[in-house]
C-alpha positions in Angstrom: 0.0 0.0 0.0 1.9 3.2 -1.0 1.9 6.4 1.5 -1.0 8.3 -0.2 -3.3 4.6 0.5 -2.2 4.7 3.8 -3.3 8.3 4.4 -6.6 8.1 3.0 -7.9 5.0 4.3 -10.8 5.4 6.8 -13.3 2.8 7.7 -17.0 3.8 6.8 -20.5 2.5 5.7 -21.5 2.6 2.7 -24.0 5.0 2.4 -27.5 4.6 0.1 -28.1 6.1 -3.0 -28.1 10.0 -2.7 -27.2 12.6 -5.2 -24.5 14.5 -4.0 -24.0 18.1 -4.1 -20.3 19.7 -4.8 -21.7 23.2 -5.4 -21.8 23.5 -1.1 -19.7 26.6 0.0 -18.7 27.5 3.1 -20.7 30.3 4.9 -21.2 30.4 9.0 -24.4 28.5 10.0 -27.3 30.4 11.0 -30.5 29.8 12.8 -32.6 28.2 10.3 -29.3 25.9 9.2 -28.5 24.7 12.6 -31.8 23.5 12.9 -31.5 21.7 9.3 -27.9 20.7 10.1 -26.4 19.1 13.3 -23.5 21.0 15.2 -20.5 20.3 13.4 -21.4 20.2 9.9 -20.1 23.4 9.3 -16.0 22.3 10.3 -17.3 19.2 7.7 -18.3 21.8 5.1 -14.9 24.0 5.4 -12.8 20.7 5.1 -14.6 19.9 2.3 -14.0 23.0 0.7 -10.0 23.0 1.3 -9.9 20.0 0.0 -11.8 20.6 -3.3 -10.1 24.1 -3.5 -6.7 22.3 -3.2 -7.2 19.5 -5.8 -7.9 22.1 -8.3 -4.8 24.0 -7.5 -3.1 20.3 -7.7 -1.5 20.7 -3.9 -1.8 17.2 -3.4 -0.2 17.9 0.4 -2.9 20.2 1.6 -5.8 18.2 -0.3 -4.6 14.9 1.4 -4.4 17.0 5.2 -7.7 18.3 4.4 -9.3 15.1 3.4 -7.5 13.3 6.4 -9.5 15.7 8.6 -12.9 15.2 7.1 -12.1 11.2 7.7 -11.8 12.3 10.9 -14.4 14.3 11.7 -17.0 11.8 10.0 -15.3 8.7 11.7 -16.4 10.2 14.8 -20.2 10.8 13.7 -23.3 8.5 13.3 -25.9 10.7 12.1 -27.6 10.3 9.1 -26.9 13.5 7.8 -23.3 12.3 7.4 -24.2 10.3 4.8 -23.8 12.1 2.2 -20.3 13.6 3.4 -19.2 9.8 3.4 -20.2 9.9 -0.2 -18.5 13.3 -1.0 -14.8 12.2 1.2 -15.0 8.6 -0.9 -14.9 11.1 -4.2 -12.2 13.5 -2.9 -10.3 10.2 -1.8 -10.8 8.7 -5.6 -9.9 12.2 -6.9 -6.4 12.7 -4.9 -5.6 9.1 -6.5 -6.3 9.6 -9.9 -4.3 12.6 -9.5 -1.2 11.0 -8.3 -2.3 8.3 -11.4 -3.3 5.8 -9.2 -5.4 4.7 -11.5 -6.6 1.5 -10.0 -7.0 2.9 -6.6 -9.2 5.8 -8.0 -11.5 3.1 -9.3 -11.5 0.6 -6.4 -12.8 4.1 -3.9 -15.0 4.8 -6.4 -16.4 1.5 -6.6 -17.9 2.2 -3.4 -20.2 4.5 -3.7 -24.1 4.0 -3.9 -24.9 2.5 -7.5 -27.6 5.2 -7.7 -25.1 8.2 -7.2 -25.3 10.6 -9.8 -22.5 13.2 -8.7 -21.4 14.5 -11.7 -18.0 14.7 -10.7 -17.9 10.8 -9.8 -19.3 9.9 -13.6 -16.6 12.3 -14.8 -14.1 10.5 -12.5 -15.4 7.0 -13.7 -15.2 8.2 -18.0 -11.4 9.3 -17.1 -10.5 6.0 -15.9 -11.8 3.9 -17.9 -10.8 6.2 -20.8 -7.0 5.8 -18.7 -7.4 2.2 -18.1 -8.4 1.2 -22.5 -11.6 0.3 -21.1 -14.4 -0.1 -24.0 -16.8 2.8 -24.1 -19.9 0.0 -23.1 -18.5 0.3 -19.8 -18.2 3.9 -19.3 -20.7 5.2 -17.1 -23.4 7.4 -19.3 -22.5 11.4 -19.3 -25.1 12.3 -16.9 -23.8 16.3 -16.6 -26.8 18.6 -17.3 -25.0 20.5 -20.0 -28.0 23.2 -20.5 -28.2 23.9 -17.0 -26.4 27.1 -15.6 -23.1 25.6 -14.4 -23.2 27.3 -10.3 -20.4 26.8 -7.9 -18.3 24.2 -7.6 -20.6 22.3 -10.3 -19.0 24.5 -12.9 -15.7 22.2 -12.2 -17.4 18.9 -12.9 -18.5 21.0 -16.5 -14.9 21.6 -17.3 -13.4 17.9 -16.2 -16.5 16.7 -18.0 -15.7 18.4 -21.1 -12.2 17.8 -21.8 -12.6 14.2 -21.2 -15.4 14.3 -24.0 -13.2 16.0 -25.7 -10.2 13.8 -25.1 -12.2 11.0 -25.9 -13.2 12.7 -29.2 -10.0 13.2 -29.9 -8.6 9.5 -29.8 -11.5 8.5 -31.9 -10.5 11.1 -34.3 -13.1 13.6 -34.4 -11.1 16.8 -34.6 -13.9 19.4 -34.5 -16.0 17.8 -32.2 -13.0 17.8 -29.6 -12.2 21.5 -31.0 -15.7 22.8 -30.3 -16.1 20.7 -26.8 -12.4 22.4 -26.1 -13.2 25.3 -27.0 -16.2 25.4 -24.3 -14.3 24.2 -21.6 -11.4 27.0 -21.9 -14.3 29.5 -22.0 -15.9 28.2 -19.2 -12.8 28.0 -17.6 -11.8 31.6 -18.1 -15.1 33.1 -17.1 -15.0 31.5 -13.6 -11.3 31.0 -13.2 -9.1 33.6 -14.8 -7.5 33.1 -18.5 -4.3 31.6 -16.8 -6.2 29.7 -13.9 -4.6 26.3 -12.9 -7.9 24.7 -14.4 -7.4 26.2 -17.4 -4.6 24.2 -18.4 -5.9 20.8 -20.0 -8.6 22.5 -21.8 -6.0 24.6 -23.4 -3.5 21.5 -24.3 -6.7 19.7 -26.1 -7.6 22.8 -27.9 -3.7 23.0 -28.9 -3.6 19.5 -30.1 -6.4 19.8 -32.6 -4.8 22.9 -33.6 -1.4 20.9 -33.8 -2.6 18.1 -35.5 -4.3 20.2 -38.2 -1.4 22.1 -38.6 -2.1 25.8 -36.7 1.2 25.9 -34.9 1.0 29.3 -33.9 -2.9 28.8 -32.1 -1.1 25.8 -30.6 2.2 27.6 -29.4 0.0 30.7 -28.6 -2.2 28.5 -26.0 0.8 26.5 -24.6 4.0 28.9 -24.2 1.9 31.3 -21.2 0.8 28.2 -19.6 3.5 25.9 -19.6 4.9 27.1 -16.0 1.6 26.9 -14.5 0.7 23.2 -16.2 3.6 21.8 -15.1 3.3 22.6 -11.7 0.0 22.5 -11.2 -1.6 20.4 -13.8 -2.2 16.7 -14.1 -0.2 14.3 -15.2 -2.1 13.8 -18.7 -1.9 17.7 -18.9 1.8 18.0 -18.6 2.5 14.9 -20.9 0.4 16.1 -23.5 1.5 19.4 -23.3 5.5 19.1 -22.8 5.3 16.2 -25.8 3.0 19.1 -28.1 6.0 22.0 -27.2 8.6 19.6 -28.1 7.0 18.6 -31.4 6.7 22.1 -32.5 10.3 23.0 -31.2 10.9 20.0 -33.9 8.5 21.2 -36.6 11.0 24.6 -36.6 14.2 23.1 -36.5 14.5 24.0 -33.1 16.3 20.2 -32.1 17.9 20.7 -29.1 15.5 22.5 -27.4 12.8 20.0 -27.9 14.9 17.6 -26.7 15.6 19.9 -23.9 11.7 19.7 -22.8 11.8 16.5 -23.1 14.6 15.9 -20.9 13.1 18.0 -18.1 9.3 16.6 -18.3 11.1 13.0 -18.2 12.9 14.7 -14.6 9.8 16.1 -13.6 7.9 12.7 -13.5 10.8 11.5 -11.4 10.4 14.3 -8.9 6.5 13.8 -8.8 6.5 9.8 -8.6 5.0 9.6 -12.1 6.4 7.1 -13.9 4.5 7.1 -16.8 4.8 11.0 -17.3 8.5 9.7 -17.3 8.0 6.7 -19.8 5.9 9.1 -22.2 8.9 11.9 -22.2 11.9 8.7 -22.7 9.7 7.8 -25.6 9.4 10.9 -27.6 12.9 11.7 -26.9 13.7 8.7 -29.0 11.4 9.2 -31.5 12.9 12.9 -31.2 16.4 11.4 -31.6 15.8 9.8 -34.8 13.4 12.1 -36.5 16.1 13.8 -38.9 17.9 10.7 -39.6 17.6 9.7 -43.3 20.8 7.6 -44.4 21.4 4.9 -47.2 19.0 2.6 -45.9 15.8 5.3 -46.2 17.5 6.4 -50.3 17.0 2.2 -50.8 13.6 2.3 -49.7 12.6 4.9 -51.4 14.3 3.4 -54.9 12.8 0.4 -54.4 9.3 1.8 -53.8 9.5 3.6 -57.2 10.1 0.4 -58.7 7.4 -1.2 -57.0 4.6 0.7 -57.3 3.1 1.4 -60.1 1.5 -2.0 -60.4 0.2 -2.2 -57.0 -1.6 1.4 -57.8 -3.4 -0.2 -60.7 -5.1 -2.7 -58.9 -5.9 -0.3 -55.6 -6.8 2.1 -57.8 -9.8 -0.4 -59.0 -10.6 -2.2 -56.3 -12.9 -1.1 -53.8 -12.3 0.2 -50.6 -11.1 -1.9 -47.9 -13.5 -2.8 -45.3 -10.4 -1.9 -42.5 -11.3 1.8 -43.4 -14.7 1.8 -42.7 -14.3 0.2 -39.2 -14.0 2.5 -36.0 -10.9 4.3 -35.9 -8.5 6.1 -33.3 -5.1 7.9 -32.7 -3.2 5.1 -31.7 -4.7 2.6 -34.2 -3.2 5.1 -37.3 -0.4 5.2 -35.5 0.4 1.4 -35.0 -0.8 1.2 -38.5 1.7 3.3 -40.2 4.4 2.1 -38.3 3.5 -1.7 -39.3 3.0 0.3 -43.0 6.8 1.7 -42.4 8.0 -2.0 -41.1 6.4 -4.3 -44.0 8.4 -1.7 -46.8 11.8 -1.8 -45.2 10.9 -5.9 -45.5 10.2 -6.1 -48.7 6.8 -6.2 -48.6 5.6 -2.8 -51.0 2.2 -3.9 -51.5 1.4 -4.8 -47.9 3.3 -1.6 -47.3 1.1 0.7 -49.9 -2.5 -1.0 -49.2 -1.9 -0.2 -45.3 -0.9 3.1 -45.9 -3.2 4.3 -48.3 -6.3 3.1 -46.2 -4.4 5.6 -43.6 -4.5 8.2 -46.2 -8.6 7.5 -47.2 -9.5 7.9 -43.0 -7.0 10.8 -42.8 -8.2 12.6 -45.4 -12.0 12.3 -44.4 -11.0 13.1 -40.7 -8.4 15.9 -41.5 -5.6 14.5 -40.0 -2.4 15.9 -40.9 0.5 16.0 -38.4 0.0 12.1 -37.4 1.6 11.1 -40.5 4.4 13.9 -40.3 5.5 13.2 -36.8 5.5 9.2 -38.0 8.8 9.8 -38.9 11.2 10.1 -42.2 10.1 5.9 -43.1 6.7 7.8 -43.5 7.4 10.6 -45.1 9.9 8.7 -47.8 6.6 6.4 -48.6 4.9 9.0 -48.9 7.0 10.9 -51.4 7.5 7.4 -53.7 3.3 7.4 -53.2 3.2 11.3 -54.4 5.7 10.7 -57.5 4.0 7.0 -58.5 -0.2 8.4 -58.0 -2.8 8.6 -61.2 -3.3 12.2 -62.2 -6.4 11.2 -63.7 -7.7 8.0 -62.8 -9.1 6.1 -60.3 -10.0 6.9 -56.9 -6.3 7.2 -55.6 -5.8 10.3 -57.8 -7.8 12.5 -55.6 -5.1 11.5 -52.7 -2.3 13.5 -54.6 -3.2 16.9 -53.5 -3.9 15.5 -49.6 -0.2 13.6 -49.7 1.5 17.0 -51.0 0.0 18.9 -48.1 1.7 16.4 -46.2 4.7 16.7 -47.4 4.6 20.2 -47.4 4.0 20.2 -43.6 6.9 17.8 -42.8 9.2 19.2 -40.4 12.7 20.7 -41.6 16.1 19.2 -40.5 18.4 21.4 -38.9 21.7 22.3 -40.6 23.4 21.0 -36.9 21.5 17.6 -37.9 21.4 16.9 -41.2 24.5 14.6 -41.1 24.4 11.7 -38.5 26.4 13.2 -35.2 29.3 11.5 -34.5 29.9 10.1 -31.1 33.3 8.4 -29.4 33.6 4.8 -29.5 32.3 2.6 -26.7 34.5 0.0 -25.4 33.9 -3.6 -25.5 33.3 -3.7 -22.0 30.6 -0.8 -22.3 29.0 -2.4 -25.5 28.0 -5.4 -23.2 26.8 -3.3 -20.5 24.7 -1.3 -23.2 23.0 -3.9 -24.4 22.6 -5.4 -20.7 20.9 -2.1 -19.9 18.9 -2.2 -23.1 17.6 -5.7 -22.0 15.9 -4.4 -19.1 18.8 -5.7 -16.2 19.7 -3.3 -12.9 23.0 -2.4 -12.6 22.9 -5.1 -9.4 22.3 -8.3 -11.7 24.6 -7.3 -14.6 27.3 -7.1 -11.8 26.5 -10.7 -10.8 26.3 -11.5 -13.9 30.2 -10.2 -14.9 31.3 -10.8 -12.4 31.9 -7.1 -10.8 31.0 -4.5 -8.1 27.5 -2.6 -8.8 29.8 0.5 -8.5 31.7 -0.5 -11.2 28.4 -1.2 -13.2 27.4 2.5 -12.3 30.9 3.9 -13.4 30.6 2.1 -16.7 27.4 3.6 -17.0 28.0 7.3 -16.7 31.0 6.8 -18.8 28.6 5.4 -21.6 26.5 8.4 -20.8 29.0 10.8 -21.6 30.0 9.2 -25.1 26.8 8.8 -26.0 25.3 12.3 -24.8 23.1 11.0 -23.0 21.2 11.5 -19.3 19.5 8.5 -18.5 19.7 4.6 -19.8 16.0 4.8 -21.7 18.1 7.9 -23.3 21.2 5.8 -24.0 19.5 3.0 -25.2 17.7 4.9 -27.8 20.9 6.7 -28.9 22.5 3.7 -29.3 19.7 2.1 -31.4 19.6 4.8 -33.7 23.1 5.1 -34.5 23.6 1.3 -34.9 24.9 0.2 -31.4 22.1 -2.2 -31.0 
C-alpha cells in the first residue's frame, strides 16, 4: 500500500443512493441551518472545501491533510446526515488518487459509492479511468452532466473535467472538431470562472492546442501553450503535462529547433521522477527517442525509397480499381493510425511494397476524411519517404487514388525541416567492449545489481561504466542511452 493509500484510508458505511451536491460553500451556519444541520457540519463543510479548493490548485499535500480531517471528523459521527459527506470524502479520496495516477485505486474508492449516485463529478471521474485504463466505451458510465443547465459553484468544475474528457475522448476516436468545439467550451468556461491563466485552465487549453497541432495551426497551438506551460507543469495533471511538454517539443521539432525539444523533453522526463510519475516519465523517454531519430535519413531510407518507385506502379493499378477496404470503414483512433503506419513503415523496409502501400493508403482514405495531418508527419522520415515514392507514383487522372495526390503534398509540405546541426548523423566516441556489453545489458531491461552478478563485478563498477557510456553517448538516463544507441547502430 503506498503512503497516499495509507493516508486516506478510513473505515466507513457505505451509504445509500443519494445525489450528491459539490456546489456547497462554506458560509457560518445560522438559525434556520442549525436547525436543518447538526452541530459540526459546518467544520465538515470547510474541510470539504479545502480540499476541493486544493485538488484544483493540484497541492496534493494540503488536499490529502484536508481530506484526512474530514475522515476524521465523520469517523467520529453517526448521524444520518453524514451520509452524504461519506459519499463526498469517498470522491475527494478517488480524486487525490487519480491525480497521483493511481489509477486502479481511483476506481476501487469509487467503486464504493451507492450504485444510484449521480454526482457528476464521480461519472466524470469514472469516463477518465476507464478512458485511462483502455476500457471499451460500453463500460463507461453514461454522461449524466446537465450541459444546459447554468453551471453554479463548484458544479461548474465537474463541467470543465466533463468536457475535456469528452473532448479527449473525441480526440482518440479522431473527431477533430468535435474535440475543438467541446475544447473550446471548456477553456471558456474555464476563463469566465477562473481567470485566463487559472490552474484549471490548463488541460482544456492543451486539447484545444492538439487539434490545432494536429491540423497544422502551430501558432494557435504555441500561442495557448507557451503562457501556460509554467503553471501546467506545476499544477496540472499528469495527462496535462504529458500532452503538453510532448506538443511543445513537437513544434520546437517542426521549426528546426532540435535541441530545445529535446531539452523539454529531458526536463518533463525529470519532472515525472520528482512527482513519482512514472508514466509521465515513460511518455517523455519515448518521444525523446522518436525525437532522436526524426532527422535521420541515411542509405538505408535512399534504398527504400528506390525500391518503392520500382514497385509501385502496379500495386496502384489494382488499388486504384478495387474497392475500398472494409479496414477503413471500421472505427478508428489515434493510436490505431499510428500502430498502423508504423506496421506500414515496417512491411516496406521488408520487402513487402504492397502490404506496405494498401496499409498506408487506407491511412491516407481515414485521414483525409477526418483531416488528419501531423499524425503522419511526426511518423517519422520511413513515413514521409513512402509517402514521397506514393506522391511521385499516384494517377493524375484515374481512379479513386488520384484525388489522394493533392492530400499527400500537403503532407509533405507540412513535414518538419532538418536542422543544418542535424542533417548529417552526429558523431559520437567509441564505446569499449566492455561498455558495448553493459549497453546492451541495460537495453535488456537488467539493474545495474544483476549485470554485476552477472560479470562478475562491483555494482559500482556497473554504475561507473554507466555514466561513462552516458558521456560518449550524450546521453542523461539509460532509456536515453539505449535509444541513442539504437539509432546510431549500437544495437
Amino acid at each position: 500500500m503506498s503512503s497516499l493509500d495509507q493516508s486516506l484510508t478510513l473505515s466507513v458505511d457505505h451509504s445509500a443512493g443519494i445525489a450528491l451536491d459539490w456546489s456547497l460553500t462554506p458560509s457560518a451556519p445560522t438559525g434556520d441551518r442549525d436547525a436543518a444541520s447538526p452541530e459540526g457540519s459546518w467544520a465538515i463543510r470547510r474541510a470539504i472545501a479545502r480540499a476541493r479548493a486544493s485538488l484544483v490548485a493540484m497541492r496534493l499535500d494540503e488536499a490529502t491533510k484536508a481530506t484526512n480531517q474530514l475522515g476524521r471528523l465523520l469517523s467520529h459521527r453517526e448521524e444520518s446526515w453524514c451520509d452524504r459527506y461519506v459519499s463526498t470524502h469517498r470522491i475527494l479520496q478517488a480524486s487525490l488518487h487519480a491525480a497521483a495516477d493511481q489509477l486502479a485505486s481511483a476506481h476501487t474508492i469509487l467503486m464504493t459509492l451507492p450504485a444510484l449516485t449521480s454526482d457528476p463529478i464521480a461519472t466524470s471521474l469514472f469516463r477518465y479511468l476507464d478512458w485511462m485504463r483502455a476500457s471499451c466505451d460500453e463500460e463507461c458510465l453514461p454522461d449524466t452532466v446537465d450541459y444546459l443547465a447554468a453551471p453554479i459553484g463548484g458544479k461548474a468544475i465537474a463541467r470543465i473535467f466533463s468536457l475535456c474528457v469528452s473532448a479527449a475522448l473525441a480526440f482518440d476516436r479522431l473527431h477533430l472538431t468535435v474535440s475543438s468545439s467541446l475544447a473550446s467550451e471548456a477553456l471558456g468556461l474555464a476563463r469566465e470562472r477562473y481567470g485566463n491563466h487559472s490552474a484549471i485552465s490548463g488541460f482544456p487549453a492543451t486539447l484545444l492546442a492538439q487539434v490545432a497541432y494536429e491540423q497544422g495551426r502551430f501558432e494557435e497551438a504555441e500561442a495557448l501553450l507557451r503562457p501556460r506551460i509554467s503553471l501546467i507543469r506545476t499544477s496540472g495533471t499528469l495527462e496535462c503535462v504529458g500532452r503538453a511538454s510532448v506538443l511543445l517539443a513537437k513544434l520546437s521539432l517542426h521549426r528546426g529547433q532540435r535541441r530545445a525539444a529535446l531539452a523539454i523533453l529531458r526536463d518533463t522526463e525529470a519532472l515525472g521522477h520528482i512527482r513519482r510519475w512514472p508514466r509521465l516519465a515513460s511518455i517523455a523517454a519515448s518521444e525523446y527517442s522518436r525525437a532522436l531519430s526524426a532527422a535521420g535519413s541515411g542509405p538505408c531510407a535512399n534504398a527504400l525509397r528506390t525500391a518503392a518507385q520500382l514497385t509501385m506502379p502496379g500495386r496502384l493499378r489494382r488499388l486504384s480499381t478495387c474497392p475500398e477496404s472494409p479496414w477503413s470503414n471500421e472505427q478508428q483512433s489515434v493510436a490505431i493510425i499510428q500502430t498502423t503506419l508504423r506496421n506500414a513503415c515496417s512491411a516496406a523496409s521488408d520487402g513487402r511494397f504492397d502490404d506496405s502501400y494498401e496499409l498506408l493508403i487506407g491511412c491516407l482514405r481515414i485521414g483525409a476524411a477526418r483531416g488528419l495531418r501531423m499524425i503522419f508527419v511526426d511518423a517519422g522520415y520511413p513515413s514521409l519517404t513512402l509517402l514521397r515514392a506514393l506522391y511521385e507514383a499516384l494517377p493524375t487522372r484515374e481512379g479513386r487514388l488520384a484525388q489522394l495526390r493533392p492530400y499527400v503534398a500537403t503532407l509533405l509540405r507540412f513535414a518538419a525541416p532538418i536542422p543544418e546541426d542535424a542533417a548529417e548523423s552526429p558523431t559520437y566516441r567509441a564505446l569499449s567492449h566492455r561498455e558495448t556489453g553493459i549497453l546492451q545489458m541495460i537495453a535488456g531491461g537488467l539493474s545495474n545489481k544483476r549485470i554485476a552478478k552477472s560479470l562478475g563485478i562491483t555494482p559500482e563498477t556497473v554504475k561507473s561504466h554507466a555514466k561513462s557510456i552516458f558521456v560518449k553517448l550524450d546521453t542523461r538516463t539509460r532509456a536515453q542511452a539505449v535509444a541513442r544507441a539504437e539509432s546510431i547502430g549500437l544495437l
